[in-house]
Phi, psi and omega in degrees: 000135194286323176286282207281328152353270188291345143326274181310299200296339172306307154219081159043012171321121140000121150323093192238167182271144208293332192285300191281026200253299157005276169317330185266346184301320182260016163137309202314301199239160198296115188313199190222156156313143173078006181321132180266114156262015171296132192310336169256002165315285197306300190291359170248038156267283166004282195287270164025289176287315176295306165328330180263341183285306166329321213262306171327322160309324176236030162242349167062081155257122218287141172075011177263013147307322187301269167335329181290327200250032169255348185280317169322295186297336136341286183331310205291302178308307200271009172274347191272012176273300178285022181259175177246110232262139209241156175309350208248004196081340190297137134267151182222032178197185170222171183197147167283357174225139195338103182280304205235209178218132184240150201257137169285139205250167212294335178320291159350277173333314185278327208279302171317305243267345196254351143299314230280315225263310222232010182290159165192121204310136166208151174214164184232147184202139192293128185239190189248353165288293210288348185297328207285315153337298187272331158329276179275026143293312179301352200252336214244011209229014195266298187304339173297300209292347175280341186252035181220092159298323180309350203258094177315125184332297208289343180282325187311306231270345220241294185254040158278317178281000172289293187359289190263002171259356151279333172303320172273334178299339177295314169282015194259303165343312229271306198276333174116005170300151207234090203254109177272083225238016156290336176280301167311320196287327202278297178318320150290338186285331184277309172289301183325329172248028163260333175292281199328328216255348172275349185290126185275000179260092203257319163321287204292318172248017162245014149258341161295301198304303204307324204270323205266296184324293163333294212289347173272294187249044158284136158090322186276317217185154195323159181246150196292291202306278159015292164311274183347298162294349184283332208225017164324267182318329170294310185307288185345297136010264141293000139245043172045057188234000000 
């Protein structure tokens, strides 16, 4: 995977792929030194990986329906990973960091492991169609998230900062820079349906996803309603709403 890729290589990881980035997150196969376990890592490893089970799908590479159709409970798992679990079992929060490890059931497991196993290397890089696009999604998704209270604080707070850090690759674009801005976008994307599904004003961010969203990642990347609806109800769920 070209984003957590490039991650591990940074502080110094093995190279690993978003599915086998996964496996170690939960357990399954052993971390590495310097393993990065921070939420935006994990959920864009996440997305990452359903993306690549998409693009596998429609090479009708044999049994990755199977897997695929593991992913929602995937989600589930790695969303109760960043909660914060309350007396009563309930989560009612998010956090950017790792609380716990929540366990994959073997089905899960095999689903990683036969993406993790069929991965093929891809990037995504900022083009002059897509600047102006993703520029005012980023401007208009600030303002959305400052007038929507209903929106647990550190996740409001988790993704104002994906926000402005697409925000500095556009001027770094901007500037004549050679900018690979897919990994950042995968990442907004993992928050953006944890915003929607906490939100109680659901009008107000499925008129944002149509207008702002779509139109950057039809074609890019797993696509948000397709999440939103798989894992609406769970997030909702956990944060006791």
């Amino acid at each position: 995977m070209a984003g957590t890729s490039r991650r591990a290589d940074e502080i110094g990881e093995v190279l690993m792929n978003g599915a086998e980035y996964l496996l170690c997150l939960f357990e399954v196969e052993e971390r590495p030194d310097g393993f990065d376990t921070s939420a935006n890592v994990a959920f864009m490893a996440l997305s990452e990986a359903e993306r690549m089970g998409k693009r596998l799908q429609d090479m009708q590479v044999r049994r990755i329906n199977m897997a695929m159709k593991q992913l929602p409970t995937i989600w589930g798992q790695l969303i109760r990973s960043y909660g914060e679990r309350c007396s009563n079992g309930m989560y009612n929060a998010f956090s950017p960091d790792l609380h716990h490890v929540e366990t994959l059931d073997d089905a899960s497991v095999l689903a990683l492991q036969s993406i993790a196993d069929r991965w093929i290397d891809q990037r995504l890089t900022m083009n002059d169609n897509a600047y102006g696009k993703i520029s005012d999604a980023v401007s208009h998704l600030a303002e959305q998230l400052r007038a929507d209270d209903s929106i647990p604080v550190a996740l409001k707070a988790y993704t104002l900062s994906l926000a402005q850090h697409i925000r500095s690759l556009l001027e770094r674009f901007d500037a004549g820079e050679h900018v690979d801005i897919g990994a950042a976008l995968k990442e907004l994307l993992a928050a953006l349906a944890m915003v929607e599904a906490s939100s109680t004003d659901k009008t107000r961010w499925t008129e944002f996803r149509e207008k702002y969203v779509t139109p950057i990642f039809v074609g890019l990347t797993v696509e948000l309603p397709g999440l939103i609806l798989q894992t609406a109800p769970l997030i909702s769920g956990l944060l006791g709403q």
